[in-house]
C-alpha positions in Angstrom: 8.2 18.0 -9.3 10.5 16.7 -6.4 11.9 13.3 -6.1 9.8 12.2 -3.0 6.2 14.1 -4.5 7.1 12.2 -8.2 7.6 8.5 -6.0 4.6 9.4 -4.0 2.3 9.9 -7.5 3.9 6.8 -8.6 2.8 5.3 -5.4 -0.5 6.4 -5.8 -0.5 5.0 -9.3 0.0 1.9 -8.2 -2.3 1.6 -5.9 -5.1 2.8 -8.3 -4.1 0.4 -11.0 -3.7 -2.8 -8.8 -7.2 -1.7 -6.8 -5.9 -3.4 -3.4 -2.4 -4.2 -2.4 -0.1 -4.9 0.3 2.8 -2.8 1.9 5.3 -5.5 1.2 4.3 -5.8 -2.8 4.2 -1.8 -3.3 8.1 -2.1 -1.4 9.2 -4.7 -3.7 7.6 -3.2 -6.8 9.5 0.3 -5.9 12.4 -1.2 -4.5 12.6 0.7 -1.4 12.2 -0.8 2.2 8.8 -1.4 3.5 9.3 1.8 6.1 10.1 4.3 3.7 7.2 2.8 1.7 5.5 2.8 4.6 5.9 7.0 5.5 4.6 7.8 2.0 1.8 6.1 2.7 0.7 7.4 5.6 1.1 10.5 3.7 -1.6 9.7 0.9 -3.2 8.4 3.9 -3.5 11.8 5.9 -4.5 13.4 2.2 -7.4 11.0 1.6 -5.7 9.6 -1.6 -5.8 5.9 -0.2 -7.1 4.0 2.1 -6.3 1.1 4.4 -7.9 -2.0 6.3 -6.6 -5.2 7.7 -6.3 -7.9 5.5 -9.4 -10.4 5.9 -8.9 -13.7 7.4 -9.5 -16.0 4.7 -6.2 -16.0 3.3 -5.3 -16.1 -0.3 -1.8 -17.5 -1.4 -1.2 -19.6 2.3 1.6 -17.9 3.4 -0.6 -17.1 7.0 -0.2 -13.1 7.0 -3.3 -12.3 6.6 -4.2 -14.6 9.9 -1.6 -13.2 11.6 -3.3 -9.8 11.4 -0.2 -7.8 10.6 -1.1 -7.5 7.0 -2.4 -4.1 5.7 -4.0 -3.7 2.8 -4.1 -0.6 1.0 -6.7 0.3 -1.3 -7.9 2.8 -4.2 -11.4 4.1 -3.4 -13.5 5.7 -6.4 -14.9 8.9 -5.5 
């Protein structure tokens, strides 16, 4: 298994064991910047692995991302 295809399955992982999560908490959980994270994503995205939608408006923690709409969520969907 390459490098890149092991990160990506421990991307995917991730994502399946937190059940929603943010671009910025999967960059700091793997320590990489949020635009390499970012390019893995979109390729788990083109596979069907993940999915994403915009955060919803109600907020959560206060910190005003989620208004801001520039938050993405990324999700685990059960097939």
């Amino acid at each position: 298994m390459t490098r890149r295809n092991k990160i990506l399955s421990e991307i995917k992982k991730y994502v399946k064991q937190k059940g929603q999560v943010s671009l910025e908490e999967i960059a700091v959980h793997f320590g990489r910047e949020p635009d390499v994270i970012q390019e893995m994503l979109a390729m788990l995205l083109r596979k069907g692995k993940i999915k994403q939608r915009p955060a919803d408006k109600t907020g959560c923690n206060g910190c005003g991302w989620c208004q801001s709409g520039k938050l993405t969520i990324y999700y685990w969907e059960q097939r």
